[in-house]
N, C-alpha and C positions, 0 to 999 in steps of 0.2 A: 504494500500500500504506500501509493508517494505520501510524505510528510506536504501539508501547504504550512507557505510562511507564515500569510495571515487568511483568518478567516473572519470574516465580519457576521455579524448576528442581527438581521432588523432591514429594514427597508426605508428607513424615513430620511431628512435630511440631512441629518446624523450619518446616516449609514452612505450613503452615496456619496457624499461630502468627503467621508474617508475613502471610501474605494475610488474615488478619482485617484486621491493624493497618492493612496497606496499604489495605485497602478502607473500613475504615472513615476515613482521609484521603483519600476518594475520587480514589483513584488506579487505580481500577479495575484490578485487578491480573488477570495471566492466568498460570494455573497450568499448568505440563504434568507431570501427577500419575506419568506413566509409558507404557509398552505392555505392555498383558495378549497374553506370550510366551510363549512353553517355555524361552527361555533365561532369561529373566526369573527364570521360576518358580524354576529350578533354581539361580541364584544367590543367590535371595532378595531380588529388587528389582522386586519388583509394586507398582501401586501399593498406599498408604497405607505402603509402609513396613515394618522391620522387627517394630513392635510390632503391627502386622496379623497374624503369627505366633508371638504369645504368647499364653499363656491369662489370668490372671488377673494385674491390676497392683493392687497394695496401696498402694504409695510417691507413687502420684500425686495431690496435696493438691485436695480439694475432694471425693472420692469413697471415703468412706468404707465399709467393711461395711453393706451392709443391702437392703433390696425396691427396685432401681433399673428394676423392667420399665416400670411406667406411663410412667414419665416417658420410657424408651427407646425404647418406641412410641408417644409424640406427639413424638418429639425427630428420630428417625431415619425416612427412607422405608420403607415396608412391604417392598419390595423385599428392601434392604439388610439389615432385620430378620430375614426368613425365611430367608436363608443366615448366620444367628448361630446358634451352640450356644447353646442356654438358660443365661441369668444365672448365675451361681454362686454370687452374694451375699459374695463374700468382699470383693470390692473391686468394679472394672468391669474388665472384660477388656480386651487388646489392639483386638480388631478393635472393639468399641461404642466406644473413646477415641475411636479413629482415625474412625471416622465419625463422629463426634459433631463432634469438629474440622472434618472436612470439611462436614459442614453447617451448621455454622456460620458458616465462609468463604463459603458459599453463598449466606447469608442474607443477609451484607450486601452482593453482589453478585460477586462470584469467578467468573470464568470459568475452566474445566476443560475441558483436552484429553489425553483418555487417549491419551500418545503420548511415547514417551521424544526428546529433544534427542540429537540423533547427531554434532551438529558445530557449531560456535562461532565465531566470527571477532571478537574482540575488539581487533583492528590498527583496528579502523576503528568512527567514532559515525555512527548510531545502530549498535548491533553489530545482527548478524547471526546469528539460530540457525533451524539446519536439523533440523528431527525426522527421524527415523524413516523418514515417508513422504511425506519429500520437499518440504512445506510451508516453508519462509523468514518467519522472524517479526523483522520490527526492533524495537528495544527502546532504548530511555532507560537504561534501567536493571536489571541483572538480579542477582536473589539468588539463589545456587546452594544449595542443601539436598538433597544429594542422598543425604546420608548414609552409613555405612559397612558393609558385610556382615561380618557374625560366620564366622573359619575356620573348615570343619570337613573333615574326614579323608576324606571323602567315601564312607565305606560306604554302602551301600543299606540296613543295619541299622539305622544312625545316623539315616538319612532316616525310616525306617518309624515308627520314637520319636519324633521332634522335637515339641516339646511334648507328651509323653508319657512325660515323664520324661528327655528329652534335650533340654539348653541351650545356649545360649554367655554368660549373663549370672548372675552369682548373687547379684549382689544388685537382679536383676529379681525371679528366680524362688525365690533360696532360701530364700526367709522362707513358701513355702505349704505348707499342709499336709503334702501327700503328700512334701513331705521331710524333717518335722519329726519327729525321734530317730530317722531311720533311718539306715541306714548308704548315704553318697553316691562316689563318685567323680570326681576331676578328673583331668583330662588336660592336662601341659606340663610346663614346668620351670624358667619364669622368675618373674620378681617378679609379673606378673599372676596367673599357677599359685598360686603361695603367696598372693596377694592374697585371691582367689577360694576357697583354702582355707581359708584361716581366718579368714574372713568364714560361712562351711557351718559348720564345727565348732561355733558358736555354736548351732546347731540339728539338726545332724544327731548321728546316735548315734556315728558313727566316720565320718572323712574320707578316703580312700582316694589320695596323692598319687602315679598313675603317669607317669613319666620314661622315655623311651626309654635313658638314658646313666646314670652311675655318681655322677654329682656334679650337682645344680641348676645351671640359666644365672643362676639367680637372685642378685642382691646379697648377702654375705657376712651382712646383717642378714637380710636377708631370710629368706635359707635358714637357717639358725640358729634363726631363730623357729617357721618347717615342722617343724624336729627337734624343736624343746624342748616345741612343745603335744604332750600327752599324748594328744590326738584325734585327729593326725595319722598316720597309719600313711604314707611313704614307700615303695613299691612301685619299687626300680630297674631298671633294665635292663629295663623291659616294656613293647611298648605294645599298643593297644587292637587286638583282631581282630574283636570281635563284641559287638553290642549285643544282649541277650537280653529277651525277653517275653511278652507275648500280646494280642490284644484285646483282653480284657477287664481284665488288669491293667496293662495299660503292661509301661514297663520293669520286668524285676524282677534283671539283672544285668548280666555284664559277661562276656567271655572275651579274656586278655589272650595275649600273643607273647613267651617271653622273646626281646630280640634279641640274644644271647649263644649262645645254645645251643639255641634253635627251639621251647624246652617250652611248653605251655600249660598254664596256669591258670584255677579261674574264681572270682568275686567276687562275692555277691549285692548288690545295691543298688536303692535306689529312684529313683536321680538318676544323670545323666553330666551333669559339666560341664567342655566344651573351651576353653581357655585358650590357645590357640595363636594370638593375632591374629587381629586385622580389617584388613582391604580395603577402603580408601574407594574413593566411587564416581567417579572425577576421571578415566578414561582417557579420554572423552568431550574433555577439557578441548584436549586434545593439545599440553599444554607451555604451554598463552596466559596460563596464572596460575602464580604460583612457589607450587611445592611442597616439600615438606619432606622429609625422605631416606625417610619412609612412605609418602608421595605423598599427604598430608594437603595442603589449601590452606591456605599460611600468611597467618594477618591481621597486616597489615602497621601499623598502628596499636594500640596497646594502648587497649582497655575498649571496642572498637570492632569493629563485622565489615566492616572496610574491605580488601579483597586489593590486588595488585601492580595491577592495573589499576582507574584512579578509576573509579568507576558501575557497576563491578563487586563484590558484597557476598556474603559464607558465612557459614552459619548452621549449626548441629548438629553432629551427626557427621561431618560431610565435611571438619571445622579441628578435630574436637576426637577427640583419643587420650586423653584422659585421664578427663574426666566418665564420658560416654555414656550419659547419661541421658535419660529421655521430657522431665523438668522441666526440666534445664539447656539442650535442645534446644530445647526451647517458645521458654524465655527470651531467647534469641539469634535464635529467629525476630523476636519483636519486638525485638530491637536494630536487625536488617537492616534492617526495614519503614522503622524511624524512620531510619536512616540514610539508607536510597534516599531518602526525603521531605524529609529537609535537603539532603542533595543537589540531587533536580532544586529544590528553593524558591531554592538557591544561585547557580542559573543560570536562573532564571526561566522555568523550564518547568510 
C-alpha cells in the first residue's frame, strides 16, 4: 500500500484552501470530500460543505457584484454548472465558490474520493484512516477540515425554508437583499443570539429576539445592549413552532409557543435566524485529538494549526467557534498545507 504525504479530511474552504497549497508543493494531496448520504444530507455535511447550502456570499474578497456567468462556465464543469441556480449577480453564490475551489485543487492535481473517513488511528505513523466503505489509507500526514454544522430545531418547516429565508449565519446572509428593512427574527438567548441580533438590526426594519425563558443566557453586557437598541423587540417566554410561506415567496413569517401558558402567536418576517450553536464534525475522531468542552479540536501551538498529535493538523471550523467564516476558513487551510510541508521537509520525507 503506497504511504500518501498528506491526506486532507472535509470538503469546505478549509479543505480546498489546503489542497491547493498542498498541491501546489507537490505533495500530491488526496482529499476525501465526503459521502453523498441521506444522513449526510440531513445533517448538512455533503460534500463541498456548509457554504454549498447558501445562496449568495457578498463578504468573500475577490468576487465582487457583477456578470460572473462566462467566466463560470469556462471555470466550472458543465456538469456541475447545470445543477447551479442561475447567477444572481449580487456576489457568487455558495455552491459556484465551492466548486470553483474544488476545481481549482483539481487543477493542480488533487485527488478526490467522495467518501467520508469513518475511523482514525492516530496511536500509530504512518496513521491509518478507514472511510466509509471500508478502504485503509496511510498517511504522513493528515489535515482534518471537517468543519462545523449550524443547530437547528429540527422542524420540517424550518427545512422547507432553509435558504429561503431560513439561516444559521447573519453575517453570511444578513447583509442580502431580501432582508434588507424588513422585519427578521432570531432565535436563542445567548451572546451569539444578541450577536446575530444586532448585527440584522443594522439592516432589517425591526429584529425580532425570541427566548424560550424570562431573562437572556447572554453576558450582562450583552443583554443590556439586546434591551437598549431600539430595533430590538425581545419576544420572552416563546419559542419557535412554525416557519410560514410559500413557493413562490419564501418565508414570509413565523408562529411562535408561548412556553408558559401554551398561547400562540404569529410574526410576519422575511428572515429566521437560529442562534443556538454548532456541532463540529470530530465524532469520527473518537477521542485520538484533544478536544475542547465543545468538542472543537484544540491547536495546540499558537498562530499555528498544529493539534495534540504531531503530523496531525485543523483547519476551519472544526478548531474555530469563534470566526466561522468562508475567508478565515480559506486562511487556515493554507496555514495546515504549509504546516504539513514543514513538517514532513523536517523529517525528510
Amino acid at each position: 500500500m503506497a504511504v500518501e504525504r498528506v491526506v486532507i479530511i472535509g470538503s469546505g474552504p478549509a479543505s480546498w484552501s489546503a489542497a491547493i497549497y498542498a498541491a501546489r508543493a507537490e505533495l500530491q494531496p488526496l482529499v476525501f470530500e465526503g459521502a453523498i448520504t441521506e444522513e449526510n444530507r440531513i445533517s448538512g455535511t455533503l460534500p463541498l460543505g456548509q457554504l454549498n447550502l447558501t445562496t449568495e456570499v457578498e463578504n468573500y474578497a475577490g468576487f465582487p457584484a457583477g456578470n460572473l456567468e462566462s467566466y463560470l462556465d469556462s471555470a466550472i464543469p458543465t456538469v456541475a454548472r447545470q445543477n447551479m441556480a442561475p447567477h444572481s449577480k449580487h456576489g457568487i453564490s455558495g455552491p459556484e465558490l465551492m466548486e470553483l475551489m474544488r476545481q481549482q485543487a483539481k487543477n493542480f492535481g488533487t485527488r478526490i474520493i467522495t467518501d467520508d473517513i469513518a475511523k482514525v488511528d492516530f496511536k500509530r505513523h504512518p496513521f491509518h484512516l478507514t472511510s466509509l466503505n471500508g478502504q485503509v489509507t496511510e498517511a504522513l500526514t493528515v489535515i482534518v477540515a471537517t468543519g462545523a454544522r449550524a443547530n437547528y430545531l429540527g422542524l420540517p418547516s424550518e427545512e422547507a425554508f432553509k435558504n429561503r429565508g431560513v439561516s444559521a449565519c447573519a453575517v453570511c446572509d444578513g447583509a442580502l437583499p431580501r432582508y434588507r428593512n424588513k422585519p427578521l427574527v432570531v432565535v436563542g438567548g445567548g451572546d451569539s443570539a444578541v450577536e446575530e441580533a444586532s448585527y440584522l438590526a443594522k439592516f432589517a426594519s425591526r429584529v425580532h429576539l425570541v427566548h424560550r425563558r424570562d431573562k437572556l443566557r447572554a453576558s450582562k453586557i450583552m443583554a443590556q445592549r439586546a434591551e437598549d437598541n431600539p430595533k430590538i423587540d425581545i419576544v420572552w417566554n416563546h419559542a419557535l413552532s412554525e416557519v410560514r410561506g410559500s413557493d413562490a415567496q419564501g418565508m414570509t413569517g413565523v408562529l411562535l409557543e408561548n412556553t408558559v401558558d401554551g398561547g400562540t402567536k404569529s410574526l410576519e418576517a422575511a428572515g429566521l435566524f437560529l442562534a443556538i450553536g454548532h456541532t463540529p464534525n470530530t465524532a469520527f475522531l473518537d477521542g485520538q485529538l484533544q478536544l475542547t468542552k465543545k468538542q472543537y479540536v484544540v491547536l495546540t501551538v499558537p498562530f499555528r494549526t498544529d493539534t495534540s498529535v504531531p503530523g496531525v493538523f485543523a483547519a476551519g471550523d472544526v478548531a474555530d467557534d469563534y470566526y466561522r467564516q468562508a475567508i478565515t476558513s480559506a486562511g487556515s487551510g493554507c496555514m495546515a498545507a504549509l504546516d504539513a510541508e514543514r513538517w514532513l521537509a523536517a523529517r525528510e520525507h
